[in-house]
N, C-alpha and C positions, 0 to 999 in steps of 0.2 A: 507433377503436382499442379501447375500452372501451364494451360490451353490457351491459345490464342485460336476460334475457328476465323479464317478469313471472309470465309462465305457468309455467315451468319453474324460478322460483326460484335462475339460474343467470346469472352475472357472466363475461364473457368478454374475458380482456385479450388482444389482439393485437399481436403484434413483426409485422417483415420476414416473418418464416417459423414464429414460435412463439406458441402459443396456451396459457395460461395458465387456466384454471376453477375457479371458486370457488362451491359451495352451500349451501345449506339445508335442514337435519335438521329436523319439525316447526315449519320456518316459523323458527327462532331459531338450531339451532347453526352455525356457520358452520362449513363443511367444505371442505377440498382434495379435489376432484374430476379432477383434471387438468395437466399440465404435459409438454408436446412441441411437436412436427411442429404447424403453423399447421391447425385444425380450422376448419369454414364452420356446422357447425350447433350449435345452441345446447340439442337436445334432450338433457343430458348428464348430467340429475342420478341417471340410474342406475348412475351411477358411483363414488358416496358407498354402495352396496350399502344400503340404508336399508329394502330389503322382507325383508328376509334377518333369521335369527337373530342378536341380541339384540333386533331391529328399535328403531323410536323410541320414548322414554318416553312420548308420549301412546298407543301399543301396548301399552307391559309396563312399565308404573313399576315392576315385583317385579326388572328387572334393568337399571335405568341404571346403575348399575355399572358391567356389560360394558358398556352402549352406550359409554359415555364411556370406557373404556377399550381399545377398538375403532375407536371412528372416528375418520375423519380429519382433526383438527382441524387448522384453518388459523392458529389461534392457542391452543396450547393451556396449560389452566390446573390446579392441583392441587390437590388436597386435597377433593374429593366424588367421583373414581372413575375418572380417569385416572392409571395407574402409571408412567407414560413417562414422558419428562424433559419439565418445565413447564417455559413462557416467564415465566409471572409467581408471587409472591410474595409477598400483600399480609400484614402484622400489623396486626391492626385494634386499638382503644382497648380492645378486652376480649383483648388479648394472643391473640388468633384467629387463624389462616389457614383460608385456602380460599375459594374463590371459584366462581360459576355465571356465565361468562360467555353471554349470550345477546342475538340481534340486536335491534338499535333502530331506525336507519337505514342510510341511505347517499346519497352524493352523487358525481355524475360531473363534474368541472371541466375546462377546458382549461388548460395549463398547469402548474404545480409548484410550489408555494409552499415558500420557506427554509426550513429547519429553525434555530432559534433558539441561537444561541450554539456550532453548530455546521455542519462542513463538508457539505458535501450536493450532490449532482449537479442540473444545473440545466438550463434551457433552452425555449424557447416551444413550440417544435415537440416538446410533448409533452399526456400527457393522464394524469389522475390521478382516482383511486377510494379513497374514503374512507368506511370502515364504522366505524360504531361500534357498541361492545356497552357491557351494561353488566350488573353483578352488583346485583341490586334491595338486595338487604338492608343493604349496606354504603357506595351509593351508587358506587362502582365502576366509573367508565367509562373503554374504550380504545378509542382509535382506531386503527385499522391503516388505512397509508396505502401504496397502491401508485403508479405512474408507468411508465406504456411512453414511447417516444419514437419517434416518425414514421421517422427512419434508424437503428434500431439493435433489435438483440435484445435487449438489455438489461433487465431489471426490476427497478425500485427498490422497496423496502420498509422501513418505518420504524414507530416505536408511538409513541404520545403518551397516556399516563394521569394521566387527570386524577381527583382528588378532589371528587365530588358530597355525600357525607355531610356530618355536623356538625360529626364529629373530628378531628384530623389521625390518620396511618396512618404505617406504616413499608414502604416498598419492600423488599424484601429481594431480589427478582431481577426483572428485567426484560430481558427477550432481545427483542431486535430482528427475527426471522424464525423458520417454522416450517413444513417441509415433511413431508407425510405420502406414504410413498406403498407399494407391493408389492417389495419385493425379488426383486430379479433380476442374484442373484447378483455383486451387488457388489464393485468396488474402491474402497477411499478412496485419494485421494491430498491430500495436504500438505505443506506448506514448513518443514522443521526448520533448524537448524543452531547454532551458534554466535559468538561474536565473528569474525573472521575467514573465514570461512566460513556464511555465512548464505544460506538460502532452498538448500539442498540435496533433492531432490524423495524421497519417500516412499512407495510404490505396495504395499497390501498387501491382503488380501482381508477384507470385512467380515465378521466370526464374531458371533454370537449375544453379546448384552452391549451395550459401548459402546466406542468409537472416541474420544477425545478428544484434541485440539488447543489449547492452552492459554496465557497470561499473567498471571501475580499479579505481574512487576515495574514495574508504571506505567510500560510499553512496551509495543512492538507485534510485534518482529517479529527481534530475535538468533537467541533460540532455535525461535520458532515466529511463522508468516505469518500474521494474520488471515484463513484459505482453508481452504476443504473442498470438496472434489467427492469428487462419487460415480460411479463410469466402470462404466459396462455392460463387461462382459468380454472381453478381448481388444481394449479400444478401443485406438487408436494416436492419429498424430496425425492420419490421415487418415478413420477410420471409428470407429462407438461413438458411444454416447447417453455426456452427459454432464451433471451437474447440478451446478454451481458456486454456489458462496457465499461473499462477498467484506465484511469490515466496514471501514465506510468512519469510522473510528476510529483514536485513537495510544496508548489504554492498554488497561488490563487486557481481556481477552476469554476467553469458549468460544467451540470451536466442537464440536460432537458428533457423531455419528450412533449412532444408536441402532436394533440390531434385536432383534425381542423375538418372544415365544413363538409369537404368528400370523403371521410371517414379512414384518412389514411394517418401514417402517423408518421412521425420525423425525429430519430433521436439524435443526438449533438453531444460533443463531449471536446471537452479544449482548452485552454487557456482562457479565465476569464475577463473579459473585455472591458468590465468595470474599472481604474484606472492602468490600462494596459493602450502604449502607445506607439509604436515602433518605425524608428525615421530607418526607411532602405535608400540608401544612395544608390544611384544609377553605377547595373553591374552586383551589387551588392545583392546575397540573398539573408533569410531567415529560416533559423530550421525550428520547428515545432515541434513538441513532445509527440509521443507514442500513445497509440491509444489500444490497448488489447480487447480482443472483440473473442465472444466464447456464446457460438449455439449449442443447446443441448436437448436432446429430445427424450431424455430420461429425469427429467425435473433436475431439483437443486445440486442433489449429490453428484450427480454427471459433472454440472458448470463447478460445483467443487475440484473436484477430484483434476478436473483440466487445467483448471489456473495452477494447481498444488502443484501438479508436474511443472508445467511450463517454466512458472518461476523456480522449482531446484532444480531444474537444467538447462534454463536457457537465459534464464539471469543474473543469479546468485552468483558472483565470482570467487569470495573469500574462500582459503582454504579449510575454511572452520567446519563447511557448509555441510559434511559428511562426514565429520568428526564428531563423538564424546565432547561433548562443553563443559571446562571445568565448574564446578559445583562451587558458586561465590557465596560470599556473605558480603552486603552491602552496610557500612557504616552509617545509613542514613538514619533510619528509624530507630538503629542504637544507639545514637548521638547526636544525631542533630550535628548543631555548627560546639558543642561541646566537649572536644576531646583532645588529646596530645599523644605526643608519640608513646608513652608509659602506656596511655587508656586502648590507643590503638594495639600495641604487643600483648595486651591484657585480652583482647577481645580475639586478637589473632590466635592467642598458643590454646583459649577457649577452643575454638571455633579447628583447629588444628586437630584437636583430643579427638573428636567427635566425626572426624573424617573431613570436614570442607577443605576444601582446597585451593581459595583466592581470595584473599582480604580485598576489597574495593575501597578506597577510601573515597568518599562525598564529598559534598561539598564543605568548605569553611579551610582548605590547607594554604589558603594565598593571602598577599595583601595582607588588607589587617580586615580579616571578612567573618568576625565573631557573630553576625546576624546578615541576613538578606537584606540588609540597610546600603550596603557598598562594594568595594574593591572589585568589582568586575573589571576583566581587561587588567588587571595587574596580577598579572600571570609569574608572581614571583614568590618563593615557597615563604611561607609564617615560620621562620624558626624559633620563634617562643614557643609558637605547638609542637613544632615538628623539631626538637633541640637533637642537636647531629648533622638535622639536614633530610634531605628524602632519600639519597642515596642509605645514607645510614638506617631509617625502617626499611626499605625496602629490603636490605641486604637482612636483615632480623626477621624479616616475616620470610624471607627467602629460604634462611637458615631453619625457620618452623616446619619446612617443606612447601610453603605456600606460593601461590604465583602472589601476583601484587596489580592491581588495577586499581585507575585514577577517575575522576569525573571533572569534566572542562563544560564551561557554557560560551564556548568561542565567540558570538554573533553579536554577544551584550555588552554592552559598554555601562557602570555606575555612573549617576553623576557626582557620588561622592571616589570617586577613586583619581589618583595621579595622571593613568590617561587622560580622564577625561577635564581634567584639567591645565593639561598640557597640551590637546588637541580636541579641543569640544565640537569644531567642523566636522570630527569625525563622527560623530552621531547623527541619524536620519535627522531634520530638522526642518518645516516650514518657515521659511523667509519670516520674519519680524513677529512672531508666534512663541510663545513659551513652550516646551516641548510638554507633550504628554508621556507621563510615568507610568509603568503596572510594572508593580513587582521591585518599585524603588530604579527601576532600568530605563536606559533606553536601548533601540537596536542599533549596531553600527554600520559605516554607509559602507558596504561590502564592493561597490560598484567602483571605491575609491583603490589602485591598486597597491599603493603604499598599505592600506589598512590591510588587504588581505594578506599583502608577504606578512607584515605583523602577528597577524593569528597566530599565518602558521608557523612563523618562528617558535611563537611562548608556545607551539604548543609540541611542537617537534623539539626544541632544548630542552622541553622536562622530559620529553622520551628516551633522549640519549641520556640524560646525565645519572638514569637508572635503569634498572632491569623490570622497566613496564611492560605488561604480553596484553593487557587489556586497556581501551576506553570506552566511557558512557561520556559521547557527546549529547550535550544538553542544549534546548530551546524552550525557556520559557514563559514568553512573552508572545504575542501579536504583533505583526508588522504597522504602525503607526507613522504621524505625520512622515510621509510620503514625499520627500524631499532632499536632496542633494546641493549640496555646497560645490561641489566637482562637474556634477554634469549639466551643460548646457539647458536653456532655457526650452528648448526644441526637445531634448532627449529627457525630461521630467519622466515621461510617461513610461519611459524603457525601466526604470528603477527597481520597482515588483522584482521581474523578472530576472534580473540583476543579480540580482541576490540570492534566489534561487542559483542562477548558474555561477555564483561564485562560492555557496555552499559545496555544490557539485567538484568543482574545483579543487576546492581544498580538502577534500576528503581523498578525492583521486590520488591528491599528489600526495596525504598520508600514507592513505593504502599501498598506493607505489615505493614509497621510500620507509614504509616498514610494514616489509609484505606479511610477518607474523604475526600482525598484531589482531589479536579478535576485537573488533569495534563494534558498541551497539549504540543503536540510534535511540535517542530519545527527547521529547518536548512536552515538557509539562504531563510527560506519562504517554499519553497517545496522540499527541494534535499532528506527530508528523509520520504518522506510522501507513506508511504509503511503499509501492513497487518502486518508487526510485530510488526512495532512501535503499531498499534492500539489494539494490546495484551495488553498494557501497559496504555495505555493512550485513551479516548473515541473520542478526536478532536484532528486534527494536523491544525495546519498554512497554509492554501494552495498557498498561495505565497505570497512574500512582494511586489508585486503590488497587490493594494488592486483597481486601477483604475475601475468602475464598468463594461466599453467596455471590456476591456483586458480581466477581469472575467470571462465573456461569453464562451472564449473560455478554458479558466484555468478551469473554473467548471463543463462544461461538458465533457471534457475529465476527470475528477475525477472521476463527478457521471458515469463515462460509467462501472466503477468497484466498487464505494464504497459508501455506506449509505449518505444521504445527511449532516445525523447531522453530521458527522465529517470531514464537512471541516469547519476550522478556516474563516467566511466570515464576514467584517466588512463596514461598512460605512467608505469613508476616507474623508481626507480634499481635497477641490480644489481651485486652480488649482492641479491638482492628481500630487505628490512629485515626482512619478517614471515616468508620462508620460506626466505632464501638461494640461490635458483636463482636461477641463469645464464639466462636466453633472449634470442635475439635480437633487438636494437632493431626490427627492420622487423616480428616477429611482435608483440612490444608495440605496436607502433604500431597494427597491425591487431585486435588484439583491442580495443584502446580505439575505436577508430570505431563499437562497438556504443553507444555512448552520448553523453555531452559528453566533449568532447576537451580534457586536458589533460596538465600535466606536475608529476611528484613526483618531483625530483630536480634536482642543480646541473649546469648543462647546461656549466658549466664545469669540471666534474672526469670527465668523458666523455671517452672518445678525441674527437681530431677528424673520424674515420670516420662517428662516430655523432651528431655536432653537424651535421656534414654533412645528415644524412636527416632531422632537424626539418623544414625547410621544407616539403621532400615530403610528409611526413607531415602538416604545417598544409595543405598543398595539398590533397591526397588529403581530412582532412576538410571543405576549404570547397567541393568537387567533388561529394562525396557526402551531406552532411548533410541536403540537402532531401528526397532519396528516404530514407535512415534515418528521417529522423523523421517523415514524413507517408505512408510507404509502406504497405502490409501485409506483417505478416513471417510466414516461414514456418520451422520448424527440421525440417534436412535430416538431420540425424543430430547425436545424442549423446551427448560424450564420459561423461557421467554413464553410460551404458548400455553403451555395449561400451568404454569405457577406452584408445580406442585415438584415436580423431579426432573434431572436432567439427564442425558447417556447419549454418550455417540461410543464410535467403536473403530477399530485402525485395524485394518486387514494386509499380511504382508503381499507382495507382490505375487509371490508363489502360491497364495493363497495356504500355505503350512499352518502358520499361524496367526490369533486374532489376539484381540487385548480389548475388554469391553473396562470403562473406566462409570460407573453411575454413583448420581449422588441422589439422595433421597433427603429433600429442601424443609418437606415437612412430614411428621407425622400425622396421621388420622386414624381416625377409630372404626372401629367395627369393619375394616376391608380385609381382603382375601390377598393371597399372592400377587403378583404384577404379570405382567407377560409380555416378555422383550423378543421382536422378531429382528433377527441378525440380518445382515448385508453382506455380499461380495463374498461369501464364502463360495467354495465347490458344491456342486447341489449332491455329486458322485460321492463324495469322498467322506469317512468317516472321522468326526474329532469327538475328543476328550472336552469334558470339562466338567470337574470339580467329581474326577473318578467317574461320570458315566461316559457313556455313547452316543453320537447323536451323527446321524445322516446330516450332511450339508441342508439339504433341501426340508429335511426336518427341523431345524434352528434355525432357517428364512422362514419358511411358509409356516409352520404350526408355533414356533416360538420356542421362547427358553424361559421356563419359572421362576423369577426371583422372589424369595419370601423378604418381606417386609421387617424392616430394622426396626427397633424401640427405637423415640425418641427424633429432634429435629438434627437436621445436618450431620448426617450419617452418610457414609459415602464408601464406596468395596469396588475394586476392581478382580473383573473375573479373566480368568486366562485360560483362551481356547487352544489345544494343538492338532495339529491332525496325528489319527492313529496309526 
């Protein structure tokens, strides 16, 4: 899969279908040469243009300058003659920047070694290329580490700079990835949105300047998705070159593109540099997140369909990950912070009748936490709500047949609660500053290690002292004053980051010390719904509008990067709590099947019309979850785009069978039929659906009729087999 030609100075990674080239300028600079369509020959280094005007410094030392500011670095760095956006950042002991990075070696291995204290795609069946350069004068060496993988288009990229001098240094930016390449006429697209509405798609044309994608709130992903692609012109989802960049990361990030005066363009993705500071002592290195890189020459659906794999097999570790997920009811939107053990058994032996099978209890069971006013951080049960104890509902909801899941928000400290009264240093804090509050919170200093055993204590002794199988960890705040009691005046800047890898931390060491537990991630609904959290956890929360219109557009900008089982998709109550629509139970039902199937609402203050179709609906997802979650999806049209209907479609691997899931957003008058042309089917083979016949290549190319429903938010899933 990975070529090294010796002759030609030229590194060739190969996917399924995509060839990747990396060269050498003078024997030292490392240069992007290449990234498409799978190439055979390896004669390619005339594709770094290196005989051409400015040509290489050992040609015209009077203009490295332009060289460096012209070619196509594959890692590039600032401050001696490139003006483009740099990957790295170093202050050296004489308060210095700039750097000459140039080759040293390289090494081809089988396999993928961890990335340290962080999440990282993994897997045997792969092969990995490690170069290092180094800046002679300051001692200065980084490793850029790649990874193909035997089944998959995918390319992994990561850095590791390590300190060879005498002194220690200051990192000031280190980006994880760096594509050079000729513009050709460019689209970016990106995932915006906010609370309620996150991962909305953005599709606009790349103008001269820069493109930015961004996070400074020690998150990942409310306002803006760690993602940037670059789509050839007029791509869709079926045709278009496309060049993806994915960080496999949960805080601060860019991601860029950059086109500049020679009409070339530069995309960047990494850790954001904005208060990011990082002291390397001499000897000491730094390792940098992962950055997933995805070309596709079949438009959108292709770059789908590749992350989808990627991450359920080369990241995902829980054992959940290819399992049935139990079918929960979250006590949230039925109670708020309002309920006791009698309301919760009341809701449980409901919800029991009807088939669910996980009572979740939310927030409000600790402290004395009757409103979002306090007790965070006292992680100790309310036995006036909970009279017994928790072991004692738990054993009740157990006896119901139920499993039993908790909700913890580890990270947040009150300032009305007893931690934070008894340890206020423990909260992030600027020096002689009033702390800034959202949410009546603040965040705690994760970087302290006293505070982290602490989390995990409260959060591991309530796992033992009952038969919990589930958690929804919670985040939901932004990282604020920026500040540590504990760490040095030097190390301020490391903090961010801190935290991030002490989130990391403490999940691992859950996950490891209770390997059955299904964990889903979530902050504030989607702000951290990112590939690293899914290192940790199989499902995240995909947002707390659970509205089933809103979804439409929330879920397929999810699924446009990640496996369908993990997004968190539930049933909620209506009128919908976050936007007041009415739709009906069977289109809720159906729109939640795009993910883990649950319920947010008291299935006892429902008509009994609509208590009625639970079952159906638990039926329906324990009929269909196996092709949802291990299938390839395909989106047939959407509602983001023309405003009117949405439909994508999941096709098994064997291509047997499909599952078309459409909703129809609104009615109009005086129209005819619709006409849906299927994906990924066999063009050979014949399927059924709804009692006819249809040729593969008959339901791609000529389409499949669907007659038009009365009325708004009307939604019917159709089911293909082959005959």
């Amino acid at each position: 899969m990975i070529k090294y030609d010796e002759k030609t100075k030229i590194f060739k990674l190969d996917t399924l279908t995509t060839s990747y080239v990396i060269g050498l300028a003078d024997e030292k600079y490392v240069g992007h040469a290449y990234y498409g369509k799978k190439l055979a020959s390896t004669d390619l280094a005339y594709l770094l243009r290196i005989d051409e005007p400015p040509f290489v410094p050992s040609k015209n030392l009077r203009e490295k300058v332009s060289f460096l500011d012209t070619y196509p670095m594959e890692y590039s760095f600032g401050g001696t003659g490139d003006f483009r956006e740099s990957c790295i950042t170093v202050t050296t002991a004489d308060g210095q920047q700039g750097l000459d990075l140039t080759y040293v070696s390289h090494r081809i291995y089988n396999g993928k070694e961890p990335l340290e204290g962080l999440p990282a795609t993994w897997g045997e069946n792969s092969e990995t290329l490690e170069i290092t350069l180094e800046d002679v004068p300051t001692g200065i060496r980084v490793l850029l580490s790649y990874s193909v993988f035997e089944d998959n288009d995918a390319l992994t990229r990561s850095v590791k700079v390590i300190n060879g001098g005498n002194d220690a240094v200051y990192i000031d930016r280190v980006l994880s990835a760096c594509l050079d390449m000729d513009n050709e006429e460019f689209e970016v697209l990106s995932l915006h949105g906010s609370w309620a509405r996150e991962r909305h798609m953005e599709r606009v044309p790349l103008g001269y300047g820069s493109y930015v994608t961004e996070s400074v709130r020690g998150e990942s992903s409310h306002q803006d998705q760690p993602f940037l692609a670059l789509l050839s012109k007029n791509c869709t989802q079926t045709v278009g070159e496309v060049y993806a960049m994915h960080f496999v990361y949960s805080g601060n990030f860019l991601a860029k593109a950059q086109r500049n005066q020679h009409d070339t363009v530069r995309m960047v993705m990494g850790i954001h540099p904005e208060s990011f500071r990082w002291k390397l002592e001499a000897g000491e290195s730094f390792q940098a997140p992962e950055v997933v890189c995805v070309y596709s020459d079949e438009g959108l659906g292709k770059m789908s369909r590749t992350f989808h794999d990627l991450y359920r097999n080369h990241l995902i570790r829980s054992k959940y990950k290819n399992q049935t997920r139990p079918v929960l009811i979250n006590s949230w939107e039925a109670a708020y912070f309002d309920f006791d053990t009698d309301e919760l058994l009341a809701l449980a032996k409901k919800a029991a009748e009807l088939g669910i099978e996980m009572l979740v209890m939310d927030d409000g069971w600790f402290g004395k936490r009757n409103s979002d006013e306090g007790s965070l951080g006292d992680w100790t049960v309310n036995e006036e709500k909970l009279k017994g104890g928790l072991k004692h509902l738990v054993d009740e909801v157990n006896a119901l047949g139920m499993k039993f899941g908790i909700w913890f928000e580890p990270e947040m400290i009150s300032p009305d609660s007893d931690l934070y009264r008894a340890h206020p240093g423990w909260a992030l804090q600027l020096k002689n500053r009033s702390g800034s509050q959202c949410r009546a919170q603040y965040v705690l200093d994760l970087s302290r290690p006293e505070v982290r055993d602490y989390v995990y204590e409260c959060v591991a002794s309530v796992l033992r002292s009952a038969n919990i199988e589930y958690v929804k960890w919670d985040m939901n705040r932004q990282l604020t004053d920026i500040g540590s009691a504990y760490l040095p005046a030097d190390r301020q800047g490391e903090l961010s980051h801190r935290h991030t890898l002490a989130v990391y931390e403490l999940q691992e060491r859950l996950t490891r010390d209770f390997p059955d537990l299904l964990l889903e991630n979530c902050s504030g609904g989607g702000a951290r719904f990112d590939p690293g959290m899914l290192y940790y956890s199989p499902q995240i929360w995909s947002s707390d509008d659970a509205d089933a219109i809103e979804r439409l557009a929330i879920q397929e900008g999810t699924q446009l990067l990640y496996p369908l089982s993990t997004m968190g998709a539930h049933v909620s109550d209506c009128p919908n709590h976050t936007v007041g629509r009415v739709t009906p139970f069977e289109t809720r039902g159906i729109v939640a099947l795009a993910g883990t199937f649950g319920y947010e609402l008291d299935p006892r203050k429902i008509s009994e019309e609509d208590q009625a179709k639970i079952p159906g609906q638990i039926a329906d997802y324990k009929k269909y979850t196996s092709l949802i979650r291990e299938g390839d999806y395909y989106r047939i049209a959407s509602y983001q785009e023309n405003h009117r209907f949405d439909c994508y479609e999941v096709v098994s691997k064997d291509k047997k069978e499909a599952l078309i899931c459409f909703v129809q957003v609104l009615g109009e008058p005086n129209f005819r039929s619709r006409k849906l042309k299927l994906q990924g089917l066999d063009a050979d083979a014949e399927y059924v659906v709804d009692g006819k016949t249809y040729l593969g290549e008959t339901l791609m190319s000529a389409g499949l009729i669907l007659q038009r429903a009365w009325g708004d938010f009307k939604a019917q899933i159709i089911e293909i087999h082959e005959k």
